[in-house]
N, C-alpha and C positions, 0 to 999 in steps of 0.2 A: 308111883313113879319115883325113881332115882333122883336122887338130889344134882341139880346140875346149875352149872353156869350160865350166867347170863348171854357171853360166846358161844357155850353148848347149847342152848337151848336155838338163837339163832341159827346155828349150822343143822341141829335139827330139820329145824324148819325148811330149809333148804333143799336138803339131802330128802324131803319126803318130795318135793317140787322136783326132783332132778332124779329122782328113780322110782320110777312109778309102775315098774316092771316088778320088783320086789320089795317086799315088807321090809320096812326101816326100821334098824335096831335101836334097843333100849327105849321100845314103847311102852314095856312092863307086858301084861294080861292082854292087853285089847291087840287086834289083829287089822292089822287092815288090807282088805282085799282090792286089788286092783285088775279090774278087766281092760284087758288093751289087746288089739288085734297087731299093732307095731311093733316091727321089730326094731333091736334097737345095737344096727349097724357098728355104733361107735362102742359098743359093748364085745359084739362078736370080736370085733377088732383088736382087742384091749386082751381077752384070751387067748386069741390065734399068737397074737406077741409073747405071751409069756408062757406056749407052751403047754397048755392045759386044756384037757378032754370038754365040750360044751357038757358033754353028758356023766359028768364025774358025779361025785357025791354032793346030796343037797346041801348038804352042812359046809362044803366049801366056796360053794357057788354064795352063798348066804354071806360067808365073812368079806369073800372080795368085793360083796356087793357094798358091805356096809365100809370100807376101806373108802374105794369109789365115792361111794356119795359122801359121807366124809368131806373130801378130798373138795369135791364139787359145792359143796356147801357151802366152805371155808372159804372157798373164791370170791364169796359173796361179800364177805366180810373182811375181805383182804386191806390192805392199804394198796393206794397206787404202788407206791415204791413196791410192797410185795410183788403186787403183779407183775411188774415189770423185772425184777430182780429175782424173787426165790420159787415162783410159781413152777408145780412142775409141769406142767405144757410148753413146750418152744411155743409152738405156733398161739398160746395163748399171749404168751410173752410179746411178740411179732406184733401181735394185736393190737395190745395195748398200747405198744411201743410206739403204733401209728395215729393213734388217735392221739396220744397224750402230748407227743412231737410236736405238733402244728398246734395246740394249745397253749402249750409251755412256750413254745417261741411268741403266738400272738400273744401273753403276758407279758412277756422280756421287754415288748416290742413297747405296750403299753403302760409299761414300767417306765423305762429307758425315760419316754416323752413325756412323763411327769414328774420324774426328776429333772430333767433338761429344762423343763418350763419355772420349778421349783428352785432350782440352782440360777435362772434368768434374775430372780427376784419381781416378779409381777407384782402389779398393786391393782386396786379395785378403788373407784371415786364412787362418795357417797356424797349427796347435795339434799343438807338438812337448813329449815326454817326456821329461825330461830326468832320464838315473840320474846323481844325484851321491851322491860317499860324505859328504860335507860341508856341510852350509848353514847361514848367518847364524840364528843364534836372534832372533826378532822381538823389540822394544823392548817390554818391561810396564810400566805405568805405573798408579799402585793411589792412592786417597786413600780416607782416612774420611767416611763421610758423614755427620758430623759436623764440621763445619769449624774448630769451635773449644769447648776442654775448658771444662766450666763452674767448674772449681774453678779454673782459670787464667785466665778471663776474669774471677770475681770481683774478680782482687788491683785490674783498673783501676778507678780513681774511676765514669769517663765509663759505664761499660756495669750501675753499678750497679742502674739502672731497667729494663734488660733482665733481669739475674738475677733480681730479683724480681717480674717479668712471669712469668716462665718457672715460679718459683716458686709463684704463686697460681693460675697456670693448673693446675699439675700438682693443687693442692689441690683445686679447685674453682670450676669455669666461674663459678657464680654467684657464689661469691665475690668474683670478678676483678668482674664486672659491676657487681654491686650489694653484696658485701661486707656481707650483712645476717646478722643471728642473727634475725631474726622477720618478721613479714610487713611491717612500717615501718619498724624500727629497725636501727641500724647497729650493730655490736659495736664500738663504741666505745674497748675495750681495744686493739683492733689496728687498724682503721680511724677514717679524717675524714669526716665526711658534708659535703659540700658545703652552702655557705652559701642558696643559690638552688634548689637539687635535688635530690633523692632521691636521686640516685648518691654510695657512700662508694669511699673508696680509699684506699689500705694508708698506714698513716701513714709509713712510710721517703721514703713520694714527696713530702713537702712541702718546699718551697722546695729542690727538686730545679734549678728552672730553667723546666721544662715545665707547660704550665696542663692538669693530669690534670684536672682539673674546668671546668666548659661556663664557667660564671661568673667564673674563674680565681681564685677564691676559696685554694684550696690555696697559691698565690702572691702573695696582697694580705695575707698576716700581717705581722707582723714578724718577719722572718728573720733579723735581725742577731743573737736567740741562734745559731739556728745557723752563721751564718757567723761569729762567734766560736768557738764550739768546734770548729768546721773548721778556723780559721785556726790554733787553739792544737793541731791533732794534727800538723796538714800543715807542716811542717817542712821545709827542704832535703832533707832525709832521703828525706821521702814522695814528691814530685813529684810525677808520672803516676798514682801508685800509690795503693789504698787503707789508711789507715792500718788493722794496724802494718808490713804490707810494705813496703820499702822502695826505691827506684830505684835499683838500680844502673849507678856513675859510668860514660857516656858509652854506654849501652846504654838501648835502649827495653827495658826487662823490671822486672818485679817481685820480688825474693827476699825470703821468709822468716825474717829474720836471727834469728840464734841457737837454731836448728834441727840443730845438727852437720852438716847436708847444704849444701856449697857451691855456690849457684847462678851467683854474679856472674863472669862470664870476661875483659872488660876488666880489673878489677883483679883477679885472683880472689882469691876468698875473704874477700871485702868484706864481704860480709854474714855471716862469720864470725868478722872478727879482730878482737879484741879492741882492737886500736891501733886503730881506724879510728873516727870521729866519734860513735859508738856504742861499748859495753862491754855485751861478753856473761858473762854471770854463768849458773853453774849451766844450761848448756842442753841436757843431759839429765835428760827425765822421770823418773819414779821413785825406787828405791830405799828403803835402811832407816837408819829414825830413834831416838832415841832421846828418850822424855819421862822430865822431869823435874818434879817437885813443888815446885821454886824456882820454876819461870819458866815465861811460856806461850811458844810456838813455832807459825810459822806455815809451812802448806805448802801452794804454789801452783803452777803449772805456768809451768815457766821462764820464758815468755813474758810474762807476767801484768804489769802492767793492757793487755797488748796481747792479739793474738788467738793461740790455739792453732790448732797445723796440722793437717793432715788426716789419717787414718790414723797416729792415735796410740794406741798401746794401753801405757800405764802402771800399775804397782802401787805403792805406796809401803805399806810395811810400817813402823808406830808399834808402837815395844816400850817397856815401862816401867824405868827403873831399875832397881828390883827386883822380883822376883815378886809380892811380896806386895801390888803396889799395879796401878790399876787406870787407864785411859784414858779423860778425858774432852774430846770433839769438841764444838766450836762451828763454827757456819759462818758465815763473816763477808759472802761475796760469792760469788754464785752468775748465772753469764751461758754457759750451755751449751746449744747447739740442741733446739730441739724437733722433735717430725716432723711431719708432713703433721697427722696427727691431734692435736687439741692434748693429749689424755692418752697420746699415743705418746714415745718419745726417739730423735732421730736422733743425736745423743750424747750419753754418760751416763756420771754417776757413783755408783756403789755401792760400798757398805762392809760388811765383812764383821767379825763379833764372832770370839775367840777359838775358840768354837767353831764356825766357820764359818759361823754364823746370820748372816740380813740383818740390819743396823742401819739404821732408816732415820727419816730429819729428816722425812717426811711417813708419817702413818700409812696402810700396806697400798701403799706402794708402794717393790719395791724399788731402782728406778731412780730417779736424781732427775736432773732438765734443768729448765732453762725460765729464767725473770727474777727469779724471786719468792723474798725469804731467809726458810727458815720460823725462827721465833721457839724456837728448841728448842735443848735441850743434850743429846747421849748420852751414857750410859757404858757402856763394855764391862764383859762378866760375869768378863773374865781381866785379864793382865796384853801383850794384844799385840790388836793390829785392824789388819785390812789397807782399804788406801784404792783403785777400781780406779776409772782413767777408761780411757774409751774415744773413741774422735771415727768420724767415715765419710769417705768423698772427700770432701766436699764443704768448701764454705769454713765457718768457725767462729765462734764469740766469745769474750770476753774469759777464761773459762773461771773459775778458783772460788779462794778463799781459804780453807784452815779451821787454825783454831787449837787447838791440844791443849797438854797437860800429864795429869801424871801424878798420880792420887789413892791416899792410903792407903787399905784396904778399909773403916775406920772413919770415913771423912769419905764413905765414899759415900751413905750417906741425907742429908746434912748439904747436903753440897754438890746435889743434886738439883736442885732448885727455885732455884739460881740460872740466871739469865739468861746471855746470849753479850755485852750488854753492859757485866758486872765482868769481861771479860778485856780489857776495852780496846780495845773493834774499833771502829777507823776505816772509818766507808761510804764507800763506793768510789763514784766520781760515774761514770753511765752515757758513754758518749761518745758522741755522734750525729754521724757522720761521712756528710757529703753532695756531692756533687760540685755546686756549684751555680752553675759557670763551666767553659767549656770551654778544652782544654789544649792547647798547644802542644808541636808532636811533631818530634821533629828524628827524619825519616825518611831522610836522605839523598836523597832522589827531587829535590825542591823546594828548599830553602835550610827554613826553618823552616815545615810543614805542617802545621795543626793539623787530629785528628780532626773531622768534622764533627758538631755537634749535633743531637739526632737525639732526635724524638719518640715512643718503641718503641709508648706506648699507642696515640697515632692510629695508627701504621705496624700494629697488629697488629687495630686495630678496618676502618683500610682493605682490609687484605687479608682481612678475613672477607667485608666486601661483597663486594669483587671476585674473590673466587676464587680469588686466586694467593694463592702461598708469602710467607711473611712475610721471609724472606731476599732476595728480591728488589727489598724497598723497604729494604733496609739494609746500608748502605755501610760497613765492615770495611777500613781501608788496609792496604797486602799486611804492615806492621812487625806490626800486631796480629796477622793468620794466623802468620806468622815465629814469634814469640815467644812466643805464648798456644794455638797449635794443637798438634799430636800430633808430636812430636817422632820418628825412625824407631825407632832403642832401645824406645821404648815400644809404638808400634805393632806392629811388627813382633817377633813371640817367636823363629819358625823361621825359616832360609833356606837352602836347598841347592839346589847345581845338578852334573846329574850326579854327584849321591852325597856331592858336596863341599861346607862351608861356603860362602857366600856372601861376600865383601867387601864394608866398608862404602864402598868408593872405586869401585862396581859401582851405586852410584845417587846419581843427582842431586835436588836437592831446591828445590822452586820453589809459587808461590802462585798457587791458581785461585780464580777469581773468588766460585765456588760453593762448592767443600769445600778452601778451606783449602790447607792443606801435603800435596803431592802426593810423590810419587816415582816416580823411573824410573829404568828398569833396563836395561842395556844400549841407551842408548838419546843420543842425538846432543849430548845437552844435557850431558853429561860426557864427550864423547869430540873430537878433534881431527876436523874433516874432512876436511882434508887424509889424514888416513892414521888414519880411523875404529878400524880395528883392533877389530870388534865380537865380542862370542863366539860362538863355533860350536857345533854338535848333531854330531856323526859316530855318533850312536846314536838309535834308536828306544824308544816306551815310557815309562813312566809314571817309572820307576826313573830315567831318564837324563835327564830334563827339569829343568823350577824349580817345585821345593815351596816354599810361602809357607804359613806360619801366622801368624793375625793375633790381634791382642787389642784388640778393636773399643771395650772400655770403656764399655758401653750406662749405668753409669750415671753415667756425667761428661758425658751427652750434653746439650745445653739442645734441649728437645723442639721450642721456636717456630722452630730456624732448621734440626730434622735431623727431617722425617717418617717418614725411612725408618733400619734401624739394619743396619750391614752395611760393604761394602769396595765402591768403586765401581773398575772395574778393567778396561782396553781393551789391548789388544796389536795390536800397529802395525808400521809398517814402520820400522825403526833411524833413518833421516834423515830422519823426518816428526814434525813438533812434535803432539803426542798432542790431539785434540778429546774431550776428555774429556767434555759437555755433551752432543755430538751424537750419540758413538758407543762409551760405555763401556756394560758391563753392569752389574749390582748382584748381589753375592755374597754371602750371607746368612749370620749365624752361626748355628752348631750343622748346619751342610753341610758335608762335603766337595765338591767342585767339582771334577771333573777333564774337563779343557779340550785333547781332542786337534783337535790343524793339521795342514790340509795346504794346501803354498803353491802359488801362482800368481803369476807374474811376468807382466807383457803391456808390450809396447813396441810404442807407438805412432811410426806418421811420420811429423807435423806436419806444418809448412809447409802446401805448397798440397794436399797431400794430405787431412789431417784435423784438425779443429776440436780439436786438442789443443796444449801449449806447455810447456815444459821451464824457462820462465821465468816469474819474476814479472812482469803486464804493468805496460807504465808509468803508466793509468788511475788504477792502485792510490796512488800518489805515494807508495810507500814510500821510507823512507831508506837509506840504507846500512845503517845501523846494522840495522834488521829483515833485509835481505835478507842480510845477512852471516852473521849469527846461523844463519838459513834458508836456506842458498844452495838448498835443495832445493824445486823450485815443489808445493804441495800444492791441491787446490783447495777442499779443508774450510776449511781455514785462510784460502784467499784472499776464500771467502764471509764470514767472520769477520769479515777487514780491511776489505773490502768498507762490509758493514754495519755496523758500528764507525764510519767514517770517514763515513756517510751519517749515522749519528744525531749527530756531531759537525758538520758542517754544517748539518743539516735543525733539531734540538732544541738542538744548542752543550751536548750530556753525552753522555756516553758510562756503558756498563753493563759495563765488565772492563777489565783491569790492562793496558791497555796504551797507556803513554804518551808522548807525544813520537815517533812513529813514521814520521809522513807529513815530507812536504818542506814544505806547508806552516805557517807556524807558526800561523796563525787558528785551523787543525784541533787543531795541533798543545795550544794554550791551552785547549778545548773539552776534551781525554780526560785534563784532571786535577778536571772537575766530574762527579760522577756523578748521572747520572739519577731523579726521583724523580716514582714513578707515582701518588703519593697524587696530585699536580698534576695539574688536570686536562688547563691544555694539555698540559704532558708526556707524561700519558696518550695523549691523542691520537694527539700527534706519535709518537710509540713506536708505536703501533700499526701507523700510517699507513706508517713507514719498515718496518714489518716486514712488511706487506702486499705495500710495492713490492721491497724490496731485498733481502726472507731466500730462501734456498733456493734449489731446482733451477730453478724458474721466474721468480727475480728479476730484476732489467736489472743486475745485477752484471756486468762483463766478468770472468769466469772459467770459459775450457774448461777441459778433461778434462787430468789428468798425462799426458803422454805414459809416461813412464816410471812403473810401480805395482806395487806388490807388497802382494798382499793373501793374508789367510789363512782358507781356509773352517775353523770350528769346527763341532765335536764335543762336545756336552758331556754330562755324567752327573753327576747328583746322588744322594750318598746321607744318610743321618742319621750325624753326625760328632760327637765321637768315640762308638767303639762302647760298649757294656754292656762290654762286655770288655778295652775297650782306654782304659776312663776311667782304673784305678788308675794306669798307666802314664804316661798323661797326665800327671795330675797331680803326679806324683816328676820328670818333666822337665822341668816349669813350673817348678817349685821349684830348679830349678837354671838359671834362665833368666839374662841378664843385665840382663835389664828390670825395673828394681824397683815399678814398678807392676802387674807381672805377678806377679811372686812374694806383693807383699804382697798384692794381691788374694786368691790361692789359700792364700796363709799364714791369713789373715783366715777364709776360706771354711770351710779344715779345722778350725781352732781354735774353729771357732763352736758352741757350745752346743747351742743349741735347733735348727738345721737340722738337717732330716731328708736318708737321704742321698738322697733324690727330690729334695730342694728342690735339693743342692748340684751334683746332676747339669743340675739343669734350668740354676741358675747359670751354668755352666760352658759349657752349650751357648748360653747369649744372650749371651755374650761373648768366644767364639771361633770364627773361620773358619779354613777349611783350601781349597787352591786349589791343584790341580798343573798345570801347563802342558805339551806334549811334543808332537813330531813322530810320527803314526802313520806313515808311509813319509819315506825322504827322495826321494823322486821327486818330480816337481814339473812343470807347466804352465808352456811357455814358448808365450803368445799373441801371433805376431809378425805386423806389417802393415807389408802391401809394397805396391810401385804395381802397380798388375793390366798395364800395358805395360811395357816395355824398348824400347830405341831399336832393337834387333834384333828384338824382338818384333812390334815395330810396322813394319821395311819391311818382314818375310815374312806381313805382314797385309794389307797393300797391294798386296805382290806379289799375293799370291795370290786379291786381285777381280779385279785388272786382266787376269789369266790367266785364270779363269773367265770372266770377260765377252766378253773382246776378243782372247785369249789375245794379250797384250803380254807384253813381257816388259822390259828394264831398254834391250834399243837398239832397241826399237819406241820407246819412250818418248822416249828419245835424237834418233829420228828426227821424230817427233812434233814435238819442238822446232826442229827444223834446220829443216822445212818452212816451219814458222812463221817464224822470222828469214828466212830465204832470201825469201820471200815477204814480206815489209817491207824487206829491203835491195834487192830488184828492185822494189819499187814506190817507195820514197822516195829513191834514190842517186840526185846528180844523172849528166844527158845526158851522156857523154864524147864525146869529139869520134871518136874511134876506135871506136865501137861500130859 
């Protein structure tokens, strides 16, 4: 056999399949016979065309035949393109042209939709388990909601018309309103009836500043007594503060001086040393005295003519020279709170006789408080009476003067019927101390900021209209939360983590708009980001987590700005600034709270894949200074900045602590005026931006975190502490290092007349318990990927092109050669040699 090609051999093969009528050439020797009774129509037909006898010579019939199958063979082995293009049969051409049409288009078709799908950017979620023995303990971040203590807010001048807002409300709605003892009249003893009106109002509010009356009658007096004996308490001394607290040097704060307890930390102990522009004398309460029959002797509470402090519980024990002679009490000045009710004592002083019977300056009553000096002298039936005051949290007054000496038992009828004024008592003149000019606040923030003046009545009669909180028309700068709010020591009694005490250098401490003095706990705002270094969980359980116990302090609460009483408390991702407004819970005292997590991680792939970003966008015109802070993009927080930065454009105020942020500075001047909705455009405007710009549906530009780590909770409530587990409590309160914790429970146990129902109920309205803890450490890793790969996508392609048209990579190849070859033969120019 002739040597032939691997094509030839092919088309062979073919051409013996496709003419079976005649021997196929270039078999060599061997013959092949074929018997067939068919004729073959398309053959005769093929001669009739070209002219040539069927019965001509065999030797030609022989070549045309081997031409023919040839011809036919090669078909087999054609390309499409040939078929379609060089083939000589039209009607073969036509053929093919119909089959391969509706082919070639369903690929187009199925091309088209996979680039279309391809160019979409589609992603694929995969939700992988991840066992680790290790994980990041979430950031807790806790505040009172309570924003600011009322015995500590009292000491400022400026919020003095707020405490006694807060005060007559708690007494009595009507009284706040109308302030009446009868159906027309005013009680005159405690209230001003407006000159034009029927409405009275507490006389503290006069020539306060504020027109508390329609006709501003309360303010067209002549105030110049009281701004005399303002100006004669408020001293260098006082500053900020209300007298007798006093400011200490180069700090916004108010200390107590001559309290033995050091408050002042720029200098310390300022408001205790005796060297200092002031002289403290005698400033522990109590103790034992001794009367004498020469001389009278007076005893007052060290403070005196200033105000006594809170949680004072003193005895002073008067003994007589000799036995045989007996004690006789004058009271010279008497300025001790009353309570709610006016024949109630929020502090009080009683006197006990020798034999421990009450002695008392008003008949049948053995507590005495109030303003009023009864005209009376005692004497005791021995030779000793003890003197006891007492005070509560709250702020005080000037507190009491009395004078003694000792009688022989034979001048005791003699002496009787004398008066308190043969011992010589000088009246103590009241002081009426008012703020009635606002103060200048070196906050650091501004150069010199002064607190804003601030109407509480309108701000508390606006918010009854309008439905909202009365805290939200009242603007707090962050020095007052700092200084006047709940300090961690206080708040905080317990703290363990995994078994172990807590550190105080384990939380950071910062000021929210709403409650004040926050803290957090493992959590970015005390840690480096560069090398966070956060704390870890390698254990499961309630045991191995963070136990928190709080001491919510319900009654230092001021009720107009804390509706609810409790621990506002959210757990977050480490390197996300806490939205504590949007997404904390509220934890209730007299609960345990136990708070099981289980984490989830999800990373998103941005870019052109999904509407998510890892960045702060540049819309936001933050500055360095916020994004540095935050280098982590959040999108709670960037709705915040958001909205923030529209009401400072849109209104020119902003409503939270954050200022100087944007790039612009016009913004930048607007977020140190804050917003006030009593206004009505204000009102408006506030609505209107909160309409357009708050939330998931705002024009705020702020996608999704790509990177997030959230935590589903768990929680369980039970009634905390148990019947069984109070004694215990209460011996490890007592040993707390919160001293407002201890003296509270000191106070509680030592109390007389509670019952031990009342002390339990106490106890539960002002403690919470809250544990935190990982129930598995396995964890949700939710990862998005491009649903193609660059390999994904030619064996997507390959594989229509192959269903359809079974091409494959030098079909394709060839495809294109066609094409060129066909434009370089039709556009090259003539050559002369062609």
């Amino acid at each position: 056999m002739a040597d032939t090609t691997p094509d030839e051999n092919n088309s062979l093969y073919f051409s013996n399949i496709l003419c079976p009528h005649q021997p196929c050439p270039d078999t060599g020797d061997k013959k092949v016979e074929q018997d067939t009774k068919a004729d073959d129509s398309e053959w005769q037909d093929k001669n009739a065309q070209s002219g040539k006898d069927e019965k001509s010579e065999t030797g030609g019939g022989n070549e045309k035949c081997k031409d023919d199958c040839k011809e036919l063979g090669n078909a087999y082995v054609e390309t499409y393109f040939e078929k379609i293009t060089t083939h000589k049969y039209w009607w073969y051409k036509i053929m093919w042209t119909l089959i391969y049409a509706p082919l070639f288009i369903f690929m187009v078709i199925l091309l088209s939709q996979l680039f279309q799908d391809y160019w979409s950017y589609p992603t694929t979620i995969s939700i992988e388990i991840v066992r680790s023995g290790r994980n990041d303990f979430p950031g807790v971040t806790f505040c009172n909601e309570n924003p600011l203590r009322k015995s500590m807010l009292s000491r400022l001048k400026h919020y003095q018309d707020l405490i006694l807002l807060d005060d007559y409300l708690g007494a009595s709605l009507d009284a706040f309103f109308k302030g009446r003892d009868g159906e027309n009249d005013c009680d005159l003893n405690n209230f001003f009836k407006c000159s034009r009106t029927d409405d009275c109002i507490p006389k503290e509010w006069l020539c306060n500043g504020n027109m508390n009356c329609e006709d501003g009658s309360d303010e067209s007096l002549n105030c110049s007594e009281f701004e005399d004996q303002m100006n004669q308490n408020d001293s260098g001394l006082h500053g900020i503060c209300k007298w007798p607290f006093i400011q200490c040097p180069n700090e916004f704060y108010c200390a107590q001086p001559c309290d033995g307890i050091p408050e002042c930390t720029a200098r310390p102990a300022y408001d205790e040393n005796s060297n200092s522009d002031f002289q403290c004398q005698n400033s522990k309460c109590g103790g034992t005295f001794v009367a004498s029959s020469h001389d009278v002797k007076n005893i007052t509470y060290p403070n005196y003519p200033g105000f006594y402090n809170p949680r004072q519980d003193c005895f002073y024990t008067i003994e007589a020279d000799t036995n045989s002679s007996i004690i006789q009490l004058s009271l010279n000045d008497l300025a001790i709170e009353q309570g709610l009710d006016p024949n109630s004592c929020a502090d009080f002083l009683e006197i006990y006789d020798t034999n421990n019977q009450y002695l008392s300056f008003v008949d049948g009553r053995s507590q005495l408080c109030g303003f009023s000096v009864p005209n009376k002298v005692l004497n005791s039936s021995g030779h000793r009476v003890t003197i006891h005051f007492k005070s509560d949290g709250f702020h005080g007054a000037q507190g009491f003067s009395i004078s003694y000496r000792a009688l022989p038992q034979s001048r005791k009828r003699r002496e009787a019927s004398q008066s308190h004024q043969q011992l010589n008592v000088v009246p103590v003149n009241r002081r009426v101390l008012r703020s009635a000019h606002s103060n200048c606040v070196l906050t650091g923030q501004k150069g010199c900021s002064e607190i804003p003046k601030t109407d509480f009545v309108k701000a508390f009669k606006h918010a009854s209209v309008a439905h909202i909180g009365v805290r939200e028309l009242l603007f707090f700068p962050e020095v007052v939360f700092e200084n006047f709010g709940y300090e961690l020591d206080d708040f905080l009694v317990d703290c363990t983590f995994d078994g172990e005490l807590c550190d105080r250098s384990q939380f950071a401490k910062y000021q929210h708009f709403d409650y004040g003095n926050c803290y957090s706990f493992n959590s970015l705002r005390h840690r480096n980001y560069s090398s966070p270094d956060f704390i870890q969980s390698n254990k499961t359980g309630k045991d191995s987590g963070l136990d928190l116990t709080f001491f919510v302090d319900s009654s230092d609460y001021i009720g107009i700005l804390a509706p609810y009483t409790g621990v506002r408390l959210l757990i977050h991702e480490n390197l996300k600034d806490p939205n504590m407004r949007q997404e904390g819970l509220s934890v209730r005292p007299g609960e345990s709270t136990a708070i099981a997590l289980k984490m989830t991680s999800r990373h998103g792939k941005g870019g052109k894949f999904s509407n998510c970003t890892s960045s702060w966008p540049p819309k936001l015109m933050l500055n360095e200074g916020i994004t540095s802070l935050w280098p982590e993009y959040d999108r709670g927080n960037c709705l915040h900045f958001c909205y923030i930065k529209e009401l400072a454009r849109s209104c020119g105020c902003v409503t939270d602590f954050f200022q100087d942020i944007y790039t612009d500075a016009q913004l930048n001047e607007a977020t140190w005026r804050k917003c006030d909705p009593s206004n009505e455009t204000v009102d408006a405007c506030l609505k209107k931006t909160f309409r357009t710009f708050f939330g998931d549906n705002g024009k705020c530009p702020c996608p999704q975190s790509c990177e997030t780590v959230y935590y589903t909770e768990t929680r369980a409530i039970s009634l905390w502490p148990s019947e069984t587990h109070m004694r215990l409590f209460e011996a490890n309160t007592l040993r707390s290092k919160s001293a407002p914790v201890v003296d509270f429970v000191s106070e509680l146990l030592g109390s007389k007349n509670a019952t031990k129902a009342e002390m339990k109920e106490a106890i539960r309205e002002n403690f919470a318990h809250v544990q935190i803890f990982y129930t598995t450490l396995e964890f949700e890793r939710i990862v998005e990927d491009p649903k193609y790969s660059f390999t994904e996508m030619l064996g997507l392609i390959g594989g229509i092109a192959g269903l359809c048209l079974d091409w494959d990579t030098i079909t394709i190849l060839s495809f294109f050669e066609i094409i060129l070859m066909w434009i370089y033969h039709k556009y090259r120019p003539n050559q002369a040699n062609d």
